[in-house]
N, C-alpha and C positions, 0 to 999 in steps of 0.2 A: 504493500500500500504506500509505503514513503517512495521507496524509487520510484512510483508510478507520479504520485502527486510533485516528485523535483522534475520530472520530464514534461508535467502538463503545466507546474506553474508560472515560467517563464513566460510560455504562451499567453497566459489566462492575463496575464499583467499588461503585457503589451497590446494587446484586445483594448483591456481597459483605458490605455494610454491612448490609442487612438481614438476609443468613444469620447473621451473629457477630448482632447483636440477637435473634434469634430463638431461636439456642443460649443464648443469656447467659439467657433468660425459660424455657428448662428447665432451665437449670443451677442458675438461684434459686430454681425450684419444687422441685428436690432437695435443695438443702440445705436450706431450711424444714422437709421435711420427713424430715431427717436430725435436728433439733433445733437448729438454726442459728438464731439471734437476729437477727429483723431490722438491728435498730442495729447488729450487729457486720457483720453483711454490707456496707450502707452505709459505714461507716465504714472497714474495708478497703479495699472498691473504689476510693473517692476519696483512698486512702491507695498506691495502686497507680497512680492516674492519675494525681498528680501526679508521683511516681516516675517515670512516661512521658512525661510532658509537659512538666514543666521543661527538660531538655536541650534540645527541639526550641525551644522558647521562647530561649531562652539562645543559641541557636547561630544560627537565622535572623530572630531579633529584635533585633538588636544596640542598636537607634535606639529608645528606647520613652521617651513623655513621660512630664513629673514624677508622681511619687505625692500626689496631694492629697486632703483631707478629703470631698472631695463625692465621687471615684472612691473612695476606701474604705470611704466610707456604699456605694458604690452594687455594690463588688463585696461586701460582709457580706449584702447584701440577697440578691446570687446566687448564692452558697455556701449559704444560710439556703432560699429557695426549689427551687432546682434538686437540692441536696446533700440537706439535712436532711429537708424534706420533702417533695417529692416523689417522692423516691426510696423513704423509707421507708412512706409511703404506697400506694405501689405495690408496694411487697413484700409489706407486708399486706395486698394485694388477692388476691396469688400465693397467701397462706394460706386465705384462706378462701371463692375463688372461680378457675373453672378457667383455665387457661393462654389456652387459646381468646380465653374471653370477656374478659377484663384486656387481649388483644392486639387485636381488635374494638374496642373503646372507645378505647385507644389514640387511634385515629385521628379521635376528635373531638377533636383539639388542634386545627387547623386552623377551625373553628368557634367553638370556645370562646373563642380566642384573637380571631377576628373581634367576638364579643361584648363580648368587655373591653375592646376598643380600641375600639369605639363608644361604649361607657357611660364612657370616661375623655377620652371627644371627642378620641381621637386618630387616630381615619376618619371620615369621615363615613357617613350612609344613604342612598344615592341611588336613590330608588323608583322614580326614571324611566328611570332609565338602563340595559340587559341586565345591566351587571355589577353593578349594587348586588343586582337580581332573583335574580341567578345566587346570588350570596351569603346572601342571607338566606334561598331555597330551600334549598341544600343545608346552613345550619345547621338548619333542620328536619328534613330526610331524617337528619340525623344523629344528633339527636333522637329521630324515632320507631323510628329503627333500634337505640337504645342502648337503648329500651322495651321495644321486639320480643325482642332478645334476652336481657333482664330477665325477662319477664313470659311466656312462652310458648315451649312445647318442642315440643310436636309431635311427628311417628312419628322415631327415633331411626333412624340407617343405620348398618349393618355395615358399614366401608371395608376391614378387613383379616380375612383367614380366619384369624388368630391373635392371642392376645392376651398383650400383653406387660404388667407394669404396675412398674415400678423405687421407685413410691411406698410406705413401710409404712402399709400401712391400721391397723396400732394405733397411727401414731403421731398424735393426735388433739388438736390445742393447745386446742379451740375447747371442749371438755368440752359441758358440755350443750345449746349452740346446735345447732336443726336447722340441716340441708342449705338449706333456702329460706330461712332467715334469715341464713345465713352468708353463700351467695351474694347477697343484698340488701347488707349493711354489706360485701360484696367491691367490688360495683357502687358504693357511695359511696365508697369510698379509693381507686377510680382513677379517679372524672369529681372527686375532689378534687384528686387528682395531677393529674390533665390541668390543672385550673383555676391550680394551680400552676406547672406548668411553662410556660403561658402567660404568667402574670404574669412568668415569668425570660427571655421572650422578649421580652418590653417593654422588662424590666430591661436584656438585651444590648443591645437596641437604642440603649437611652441610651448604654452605656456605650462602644456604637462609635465614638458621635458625638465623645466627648472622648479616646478610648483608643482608636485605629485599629490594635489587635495584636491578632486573633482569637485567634491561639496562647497568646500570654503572658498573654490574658484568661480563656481556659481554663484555665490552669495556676494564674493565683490564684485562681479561681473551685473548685480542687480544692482548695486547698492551706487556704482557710478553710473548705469544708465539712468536711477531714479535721479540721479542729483542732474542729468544733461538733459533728460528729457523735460525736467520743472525750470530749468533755465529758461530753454529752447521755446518752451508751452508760454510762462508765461511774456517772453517777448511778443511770439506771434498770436497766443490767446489770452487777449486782455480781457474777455468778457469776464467778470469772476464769477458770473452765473453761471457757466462753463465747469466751475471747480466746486460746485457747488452739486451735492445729489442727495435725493431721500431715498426711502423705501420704495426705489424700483428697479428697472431694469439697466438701466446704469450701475448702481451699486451691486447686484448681480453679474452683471459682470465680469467688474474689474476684479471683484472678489475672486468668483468663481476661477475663472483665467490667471489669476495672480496666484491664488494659495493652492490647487488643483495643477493647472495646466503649468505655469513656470514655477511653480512650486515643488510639492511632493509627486508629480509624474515624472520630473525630472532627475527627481532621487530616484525614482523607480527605472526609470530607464539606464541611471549608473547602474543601478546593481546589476540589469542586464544584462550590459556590456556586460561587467566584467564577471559573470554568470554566463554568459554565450558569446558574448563576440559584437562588434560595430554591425559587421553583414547580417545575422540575426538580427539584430532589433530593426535594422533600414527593412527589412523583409516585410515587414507590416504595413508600411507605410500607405500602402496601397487603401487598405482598408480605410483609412478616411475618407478618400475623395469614393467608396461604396456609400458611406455612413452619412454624405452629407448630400447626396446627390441624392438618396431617399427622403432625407430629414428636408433637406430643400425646395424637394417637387411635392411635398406633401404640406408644410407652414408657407413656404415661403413665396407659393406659384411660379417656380421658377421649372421653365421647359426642357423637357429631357427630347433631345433629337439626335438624330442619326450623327449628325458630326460631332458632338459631345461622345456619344459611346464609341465612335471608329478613334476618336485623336484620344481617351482616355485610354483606349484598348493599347495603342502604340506605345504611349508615353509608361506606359504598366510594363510593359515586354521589355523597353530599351531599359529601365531600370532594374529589372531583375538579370536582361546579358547583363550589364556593367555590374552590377552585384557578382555576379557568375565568376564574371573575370575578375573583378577584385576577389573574390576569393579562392580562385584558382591559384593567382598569384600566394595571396596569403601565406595558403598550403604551402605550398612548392616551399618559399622562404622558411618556413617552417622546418621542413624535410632539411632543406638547406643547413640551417644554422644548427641543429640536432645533428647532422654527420661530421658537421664542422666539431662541434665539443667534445662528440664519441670519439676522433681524429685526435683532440690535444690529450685527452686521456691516454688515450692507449699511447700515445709519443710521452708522456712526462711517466707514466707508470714503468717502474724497474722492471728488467727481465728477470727471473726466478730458473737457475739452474735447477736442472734435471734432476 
């Protein structure tokens, strides 16, 4: 019964991770369209996660190396990417392009992220090898997939004999922009988000190297986007009616999204990792843009069509190749560096006469 429940609950966890993301992406699409300021949103949320996050930092972080200049350049960098803007990038994608499609694109991080780390020569391209093949196919698939569901709609399907829609269709931030133009600068503020939150995935990555505390790295990582995002908010959001919420769907939110979503799924998802691996947990990812693409044609009357499911379908496949090959590669380095250690062993171990 244990062995069975440690191989089903990594799974069970990550399910969970992508349902609370996937409500957190209708809960931001309601309050936008309640009249909620992106910047304030942002700036909540990682005013909430750090709220969550410092205690667990504080209590099983005890041992954490010195604070130096090149770690505080390099955690400003990921409060600045992660926090400021990609987050708010992504929210104005929520405004002016559907839930669906912002959660579809989503998942060219994975790709995107392959790109930058080639062009900053920190992978290499290996043409000959299945996995380098595997990788730079499905950053194509992901590509033509993010087009597909760009540029092409197709017969539109009824999934529910009712229609619910919680959005006020007068409430209209975008004034004279049409429908197709809106959706176009939607589609650029979330493959910018994505390109951003790649870059803050490089950022981590240094910053593991010299700061080995995922938790307490999360937690400065809120604690200076809250401080950039209330900067930034209140320069360009002077309303202070704006900072201002009761008992509704605002405070709901940023809650929810800040102590849940950049919160405690985010410890959860460390433990994953380091319970199964980076490639496991990206493996999910998909399930959001199922979870919201339901949740959304059902509250939010938002249309499910043929080019949404053919460019989600693409954009699914290129990230599980490139998954494939990053963990082909993995492997292999794996194999690699285990015959390398069995090699210094057997060289530094004496020989024992006969």
């Amino acid at each position: 019964m244990g062995t069975m429940w440690d191989m089903v609950k990594p799974a069970l966890l990550m399910v969970s991770v992508q349902i609370v993301f996937s409500a957190c992406n209708v809960f931001y699409k309601l309050a936008i369209f309640d009249g909620m300021s992106t910047i304030v949103i942002t700036a909540y949320r990682l005013a909430f996660a750090s709220i969550t996050t410092i205690p667990f930092a504080l209590i099983f972080e005890r041992k954490r190396p010195k604070m130096t200049w090149r770690l505080f350049f390099l955690l400003l960098l990921s409060g600045l990417f992660n926090g400021l803007l990609y987050q708010n990038l992504f929210f104005g994608a929520l405004v002016m392009a559907s839930a669906t499609l912002v959660s579809a694109i989503y998942n060219l991080i994975p790709s995107i992220t392959f790109v930058l780390a080639v062009s900053f020569s920190l992978e290499k391209l290996n043409w000959r090898a299945p996995s380098g093949i595997a990788k730079v196919t499905g950053t194509i698939l992901g590509l033509a997939g993010a087009l597909l569901l760009t540029f092409y709609k197709g017969v539109e399907f009824e999934i529910w004999p009712f229609q619910i829609n919680l959005l006020d269709p007068t409430n209209n931030e975008l004034g004279p922009i049409t429908e197709a133009t809106s959706e176009l600068l939607g589609v650029l503020c979330v493959v910018i988000s994505c390109f951003c939150f790649s870059i803050w995935l490089i950022i981590q990555a240094k910053i593991s190297e010299i700061y080995p505390c995922p938790q307490s790295s999360i937690a400065l990582m809120s604690v200076i986007g809250t401080i950039q995002c209330f900067i930034l908010g209140f320069i360009v959001e002077r309303d202070l009616n704006q900072w201002k919420f009761g008992w509704d769907i605002r405070l709901l939110t940023v809650a929810f999204s800040g102590i849940l979503g950049s919160g405690i799924m985010y410890l959860v998802m460390a433990w994953v990792i380091q319970a199964k691996g980076p490639l496991y947990t990206a493996a999910f990812n998909p399930l959001m843009l199922l979870f919201v693409t339901v949740v959304a044609s059902m509250i939010l009357d938002e249309k499910l069509n043929l080019g949404s499911i053919l460019g989600g379908v693409l954009i699914v496949c290129g990230l599980y190749t490139v998954l494939w090959g990053k963990g082909k590669e993995t492997q292999k380095k794996i194999i690699h560096e285990t015959f390398e250690t069995a090699g210094d062993t057997e060289a530094t171990t004496p020989l024992l006469s006969p």
